[in-house]
N, C-alpha and C positions, 0 to 999 in steps of 0.2 A: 457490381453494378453501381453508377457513379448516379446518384440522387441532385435533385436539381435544386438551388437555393431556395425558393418558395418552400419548397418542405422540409424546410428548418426554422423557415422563416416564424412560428409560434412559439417557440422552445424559447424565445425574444420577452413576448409579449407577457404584460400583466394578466392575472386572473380575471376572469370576467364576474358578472355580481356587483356586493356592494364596495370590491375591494378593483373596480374596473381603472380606477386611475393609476393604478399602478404601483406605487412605492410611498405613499402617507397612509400610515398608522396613528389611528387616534392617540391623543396625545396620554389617555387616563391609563391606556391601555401598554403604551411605551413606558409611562412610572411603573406599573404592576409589572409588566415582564422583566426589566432590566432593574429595578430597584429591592422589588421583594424576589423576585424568582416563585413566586406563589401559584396555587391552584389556578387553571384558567376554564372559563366555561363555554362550553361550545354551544354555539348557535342554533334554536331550536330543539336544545337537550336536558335531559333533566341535570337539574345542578348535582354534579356528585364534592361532597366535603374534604378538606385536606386531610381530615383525621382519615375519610375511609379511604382516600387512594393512597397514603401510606398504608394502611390496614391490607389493602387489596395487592397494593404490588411492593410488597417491600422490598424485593430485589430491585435495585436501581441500577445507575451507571457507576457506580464506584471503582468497578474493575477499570474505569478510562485513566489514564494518565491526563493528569490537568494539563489545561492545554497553553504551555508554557511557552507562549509567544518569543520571549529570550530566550530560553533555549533552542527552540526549532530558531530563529533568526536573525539570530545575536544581536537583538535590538530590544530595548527597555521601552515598553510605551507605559503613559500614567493611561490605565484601563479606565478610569472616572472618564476620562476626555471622550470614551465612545458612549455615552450614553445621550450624548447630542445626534439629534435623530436630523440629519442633513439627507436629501432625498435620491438617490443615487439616479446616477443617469448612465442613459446606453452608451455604451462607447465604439468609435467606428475600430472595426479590425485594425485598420489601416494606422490608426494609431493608439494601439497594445501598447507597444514598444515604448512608446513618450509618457504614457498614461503610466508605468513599470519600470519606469527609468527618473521620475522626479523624488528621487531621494527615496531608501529604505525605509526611514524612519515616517516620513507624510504616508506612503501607500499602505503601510501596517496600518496606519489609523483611522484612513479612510477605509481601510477592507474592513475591520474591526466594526466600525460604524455601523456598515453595511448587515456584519453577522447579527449584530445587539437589535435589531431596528426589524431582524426578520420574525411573523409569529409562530409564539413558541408552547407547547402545553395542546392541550385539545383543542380544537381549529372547528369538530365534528364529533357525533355522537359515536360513543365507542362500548354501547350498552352489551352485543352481543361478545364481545372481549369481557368487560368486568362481570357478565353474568353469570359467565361460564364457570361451571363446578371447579374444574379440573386446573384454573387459570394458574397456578402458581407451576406447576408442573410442566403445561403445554406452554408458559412465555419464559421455561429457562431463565436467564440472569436478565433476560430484558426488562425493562419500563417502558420500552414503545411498544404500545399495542396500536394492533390496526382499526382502522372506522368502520363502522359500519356497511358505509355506500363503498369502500375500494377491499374489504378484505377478501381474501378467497375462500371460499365455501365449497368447503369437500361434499361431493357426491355421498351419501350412504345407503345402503342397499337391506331392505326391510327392515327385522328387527336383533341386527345382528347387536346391536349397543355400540354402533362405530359413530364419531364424534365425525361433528362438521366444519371442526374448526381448527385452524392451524395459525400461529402467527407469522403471518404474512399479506403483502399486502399488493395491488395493482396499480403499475402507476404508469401514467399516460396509456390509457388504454384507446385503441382504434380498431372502428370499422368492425364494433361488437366483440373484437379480440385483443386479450391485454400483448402491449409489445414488452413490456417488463413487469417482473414480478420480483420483489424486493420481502426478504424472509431472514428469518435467524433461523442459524444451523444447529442442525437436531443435536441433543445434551444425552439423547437415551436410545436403547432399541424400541421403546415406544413411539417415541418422537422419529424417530427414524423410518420406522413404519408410517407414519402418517406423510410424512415427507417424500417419500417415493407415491402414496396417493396423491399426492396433489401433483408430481410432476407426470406422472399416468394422466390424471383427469385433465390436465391443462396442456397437453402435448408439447412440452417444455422436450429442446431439444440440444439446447445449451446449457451449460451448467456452470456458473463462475463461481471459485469458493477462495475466499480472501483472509480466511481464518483459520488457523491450525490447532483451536482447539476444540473442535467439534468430536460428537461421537464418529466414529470411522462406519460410514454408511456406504461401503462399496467394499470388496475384495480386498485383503493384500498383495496377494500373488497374481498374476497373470493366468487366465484359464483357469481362473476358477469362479464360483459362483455363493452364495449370501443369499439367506430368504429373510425377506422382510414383510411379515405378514405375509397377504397374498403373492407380492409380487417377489419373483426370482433374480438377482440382480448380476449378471455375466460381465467379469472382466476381460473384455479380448484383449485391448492392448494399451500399453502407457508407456510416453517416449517423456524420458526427464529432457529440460531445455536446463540453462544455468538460473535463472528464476522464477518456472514454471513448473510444472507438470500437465500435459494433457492425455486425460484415458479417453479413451472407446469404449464403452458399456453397453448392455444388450439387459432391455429389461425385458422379464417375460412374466403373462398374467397367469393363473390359476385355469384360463383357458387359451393359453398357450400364444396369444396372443403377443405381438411384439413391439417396442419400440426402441429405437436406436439414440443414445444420449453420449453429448460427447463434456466430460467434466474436463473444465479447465482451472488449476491452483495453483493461485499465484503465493510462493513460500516467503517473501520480505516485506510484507504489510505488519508492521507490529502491535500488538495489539492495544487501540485507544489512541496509538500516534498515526502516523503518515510513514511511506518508501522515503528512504535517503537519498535516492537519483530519481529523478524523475523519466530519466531516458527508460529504464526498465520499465517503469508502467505503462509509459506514451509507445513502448514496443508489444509491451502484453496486451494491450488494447486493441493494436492494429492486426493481434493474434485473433484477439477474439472476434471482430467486426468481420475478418476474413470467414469464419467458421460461422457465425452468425446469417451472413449475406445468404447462407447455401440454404438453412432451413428454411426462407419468403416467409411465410406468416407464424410461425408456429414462437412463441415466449420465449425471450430468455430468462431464466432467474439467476437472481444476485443473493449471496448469503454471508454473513457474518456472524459474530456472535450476536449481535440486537436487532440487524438486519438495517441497523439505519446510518451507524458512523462509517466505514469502510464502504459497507455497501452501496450509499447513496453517494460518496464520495466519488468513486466509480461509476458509478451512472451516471453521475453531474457530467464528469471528463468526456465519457463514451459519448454524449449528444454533444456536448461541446466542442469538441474536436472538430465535430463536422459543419459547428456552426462557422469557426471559426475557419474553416477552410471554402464554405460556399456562401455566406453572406457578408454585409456589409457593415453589421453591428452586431454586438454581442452584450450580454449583460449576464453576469454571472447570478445576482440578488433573485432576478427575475424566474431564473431557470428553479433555484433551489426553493423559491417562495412557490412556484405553481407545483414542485414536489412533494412541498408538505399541503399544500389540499390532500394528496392520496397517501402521505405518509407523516406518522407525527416526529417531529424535531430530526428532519435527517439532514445529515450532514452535522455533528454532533458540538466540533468544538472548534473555535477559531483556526486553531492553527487546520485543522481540516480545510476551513472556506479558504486563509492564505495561500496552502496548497493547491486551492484549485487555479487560483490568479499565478502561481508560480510554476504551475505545470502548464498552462496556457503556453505563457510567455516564450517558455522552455520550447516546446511544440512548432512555435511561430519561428524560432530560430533553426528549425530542427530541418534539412530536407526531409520531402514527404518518404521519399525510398532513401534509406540509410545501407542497406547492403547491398554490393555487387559482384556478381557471380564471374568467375575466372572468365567464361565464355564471352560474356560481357565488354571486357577487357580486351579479349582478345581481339574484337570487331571495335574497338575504338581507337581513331587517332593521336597523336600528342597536342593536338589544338582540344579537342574535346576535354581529353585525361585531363588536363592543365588546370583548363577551366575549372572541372570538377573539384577538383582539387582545393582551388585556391576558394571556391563560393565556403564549401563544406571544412577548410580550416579557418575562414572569419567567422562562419557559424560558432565555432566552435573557442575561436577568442573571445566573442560576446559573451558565451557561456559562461567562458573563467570569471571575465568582468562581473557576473553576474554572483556569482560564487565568494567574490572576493570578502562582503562581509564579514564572514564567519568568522570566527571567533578562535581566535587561538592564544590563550591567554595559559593554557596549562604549559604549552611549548616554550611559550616566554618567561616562564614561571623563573627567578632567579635559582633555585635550586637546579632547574632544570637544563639552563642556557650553554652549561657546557656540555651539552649531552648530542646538541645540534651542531654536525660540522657546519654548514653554513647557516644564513641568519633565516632560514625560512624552514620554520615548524609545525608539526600535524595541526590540520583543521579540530579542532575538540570533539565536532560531531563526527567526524571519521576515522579517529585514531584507535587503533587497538588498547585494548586495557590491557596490565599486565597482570595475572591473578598470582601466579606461584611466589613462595617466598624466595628471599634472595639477601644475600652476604653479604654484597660490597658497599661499598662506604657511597651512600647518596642514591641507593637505588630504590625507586619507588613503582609504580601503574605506568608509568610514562617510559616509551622510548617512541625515535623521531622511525615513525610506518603510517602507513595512510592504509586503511581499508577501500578497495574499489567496488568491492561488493559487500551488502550490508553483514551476508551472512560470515565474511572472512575469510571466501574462499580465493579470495586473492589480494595478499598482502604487498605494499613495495614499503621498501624500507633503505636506508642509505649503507654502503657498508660500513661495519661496527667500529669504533674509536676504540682504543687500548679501553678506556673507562668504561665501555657500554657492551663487553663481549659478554656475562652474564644477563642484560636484559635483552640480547639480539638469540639466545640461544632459551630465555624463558620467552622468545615470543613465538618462535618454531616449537615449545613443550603446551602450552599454554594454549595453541589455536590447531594442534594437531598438525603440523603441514609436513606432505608429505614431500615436499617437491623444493627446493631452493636452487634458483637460476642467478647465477653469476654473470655479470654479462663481462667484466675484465679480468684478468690475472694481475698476481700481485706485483707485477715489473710495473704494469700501464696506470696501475691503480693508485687514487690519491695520495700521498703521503702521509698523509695521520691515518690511514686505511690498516686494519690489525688483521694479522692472518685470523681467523676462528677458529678454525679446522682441523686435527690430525691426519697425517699424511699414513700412520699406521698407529696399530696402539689408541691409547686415550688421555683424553685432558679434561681435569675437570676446570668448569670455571665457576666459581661462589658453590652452589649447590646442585647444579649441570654437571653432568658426567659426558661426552662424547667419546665414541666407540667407532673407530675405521672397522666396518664389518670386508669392506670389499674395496677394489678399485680398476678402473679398465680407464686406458688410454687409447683414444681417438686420433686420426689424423687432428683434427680440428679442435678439440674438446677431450675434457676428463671426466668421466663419471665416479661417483664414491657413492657407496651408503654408510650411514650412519646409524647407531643407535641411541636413542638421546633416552638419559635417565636422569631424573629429578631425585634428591634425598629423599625427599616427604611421601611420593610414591610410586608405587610397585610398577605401574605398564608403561615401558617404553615406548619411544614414537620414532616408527624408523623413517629414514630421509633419504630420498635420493638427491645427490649433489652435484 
């Protein structure tokens, strides 16, 4: 169901109160958040001391990876420079693109600005989180506890000694029902238990999990079932996508009672940082809002380890997408500023906020339908096709353009230069490492392969130079592949192109063993498998070729 721009249209808007104007923060206020990074005191609350909120939550963010502007952007800014608090302004959709296009180095420092300038620490009273007995156990590794006025408050039923308190928290809630619920993922079967309470009590029918290291609060197998405390938790069914997973769960109560929860996990969010493509998440998104649309009023909740870097990260995109597709201005500051009234410090570290202006952008260039189905096709003529064609390859030239940044300084590296037949080498942030040890003269972590996906499971790589057949066969050992597609033979194939292979028998090359296990000849094509063994250890990786 397609929503109409008025109802996006606040997701825009500054907070109302004494914060109505929108984007100026006292100025005593802008020295203490970005100069000490110090305790802050919420409005109407009692003051609690730096000594005792170390005392109370000593688990912090430590687990984040700093948020290394240069490396996510291959760009150096002096970080002193964002502490000039310049007051950010809406910007029309319409021009993203120019606003995203005036130089890498100006938009990092203007986004940056924007992050430093947002308020940071308690905003709101958070008494029933630090009172709580049990606090160090039930907020796991987090520091963001929820407020007061937004957190959710479990149901308990006489005197059984069941706790009412979970960390997590409500945010934009409408029409007396939250439309999102934003949580860190359970650490324990206690927590885990509590955690199916609350998505029972709050009829939570979506479930987005962004973290892979949570306690396993569901099934592993298919058709089978998990008791967590009361509730009984039934895996029907789980279809793996290439960066997803989505189950079908059936929970059931103590009085048999039922509700249907469909988790969706997304496996290339890493942990503290950001996804390396933004096209996968802007696709995992349009997964979920599908599945989303179907439940009308019922919550969805968002979980991470803190419940506030990842997760709100994703929440930011999920409204924003839609702003950015039905209105006429958008303001990122604004969105993530009215998010922490209901949640504290989400959206954790710059390179998170750049990410959201970089997935935007990405988005804008992106047609809205990216796949089309053979049938499709079939019912289309060569004036349509064409068109298609030609909108969805400049999309996709801006991209590169956009990409171009990045950093490939290890590629260039002179040790490295002869390693690359021609003069263009891996992106830094995309290239495989090489881990196994190796023999020949000049070989190191680096060979010329690009990762397309973050997790590796699909490599391209050039074929190997006489110099590089030891690190082209530690990169087939080293990322397990099982599959290596040749697209020429070696008649058609460049000239400095080195066979790798054994036609029967084996060849070692440095510390690589290859083993012709088999071979079948095709009309068209030759298949082989391989057995590839490393000196150092024992399990081979077999290959089909």
């Amino acid at each position: 169901m397609l929503k109409s721009p008025d109802q996006y249209y606040n997701l825009n808007q500054p907070v109302s109160g004494d914060q109505a104007e929108g984007y100026e923060v006292p100025q005593d206020k802008i020295s203490s958040l970005v100069e000490s990074g110090s305790t802050y005191e919420a409005v109407g609350s009692t003051v609690v001391s730096e000594a005792s909120t170390e005392r109370e939550l000593k688990q912090d963010n430590d687990y984040e990876d700093p948020d290394d502007i240069k490396q996510y952007a291959g760009v150096y800014i002096n970080v002193d420079t964002a502490k000039k608090t310049t007051p950010p302004k809406l910007i029309k959709v319409s021009e993203l693109q120019d606003y995203m296009s005036r130089g890498r180095r100006n938009v990092i420092k203007d986004v940056v600005k924007e992050f430093m300038v947002l308020p940071r620490g308690w905003q709101h009273p958070c008494s029933e989180a630090i009172q709580h007995e049990s606090l160090k156990s039930k907020n796991s590794l987090s520091k963001t506890i929820p407020y007061d006025h937004t957190r959710v408050k479990l149901q308990v039923s006489g005197n059984t000694g069941e706790s009412d308190y979970y960390n997590a928290s409500i945010i934009k809630a409408q029409q007396g029902k939250a439309r999102f619920i934003a949580a860190i993922g359970p650490q324990s079967i206690g927590l885990a238990e509590q955690f199916w309470r609350m998505i029972w009590q709050q009829d939570v029918r979506t479930l987005v999990m962004l973290d892979e290291d949570v306690y396993s609060y569901w099934p592993s197998k298919v058709k089978t079932s998990e008791v967590f405390g009361e509730m009984t938790v039934l895996l029907q069914e789980a279809t793996n996508h290439q960066t997803y997973t989505n189950r079908k769960l059936k929970i059931i109560t103590a009085d048999d009672k039922i509700l249907n929860v469909h988790q969706l996990q997304f496996h290339i969010w890493p942990q503290g940082g950001v996804p390396g493509d933004c096209a996968n998440l802007i696709d995992f998104i349009k997964q979920v809002k599908t599945r989303q649309e179907q439940t009308k009023l019922s919550p969805m909740l968002i979980h991470c380890r803190d419940g506030s870097g990842s997760t709100v990260t994703f929440l930011a995109l999920y409204q924003l997408l839609d702003v950015l597709r039905y209105s006429s201005t958008i303001s990122i500051y604004n969105v993530i500023r009215n998010m922490r009234e209901h949640r504290m410090d989400v959206v954790l570290t710059r390179v998170q906020y750049l990410y959201i202006y970089d997935t935007l952008q990405h988005a804008q260039l992106t047609p809205e339908k990216t796949k089309t189905f053979s049938k499709e096709f079939n019912g289309m003529d060569d004036q349509t096709m064409n068109r298609k064609a030609v909108q969805e390859f400049a999309a996709l030239r801006k991209i590169q353009e956009l990409n171009m940044p990045q950093q490939q300084h290890i590629g260039e590296a002179e040790e490295n230069v002869y390693k690359n037949r021609f003069l263009e080498s891996s992106f830094d942030s995309s290239r495989p490492v090489l881990k196994s040890k190796s023999v020949t003269h000049g070989s190191n972590d680096y060979v010329n392969a690009t990762k397309l996906e973050d997790d590796g499971s699909i490599i391209l790589t050039q074929d190997p130079l006489a110099a590089t057949l030891e690190d082209f066969w530690r990169l087939v050992y080293d990322y397990k592949c099982s599959t290596i597609i040749m697209l020429k033979d070696m008649s058609t194939a460049n000239k400095t192109a080195a066979k790798y292979w054994p036609d029967s028998g084996m060849i070692t090359y440095g510390y690589i063993t290859v083993k012709c296990v088999n071979t079948e000849s095709q009309d068209l094509f030759r298949t082989q498998k391989f057995q590839v063994m490393h000196q150092d250890h024992q399990e081979p990786v077999i290959v089909n070729h």
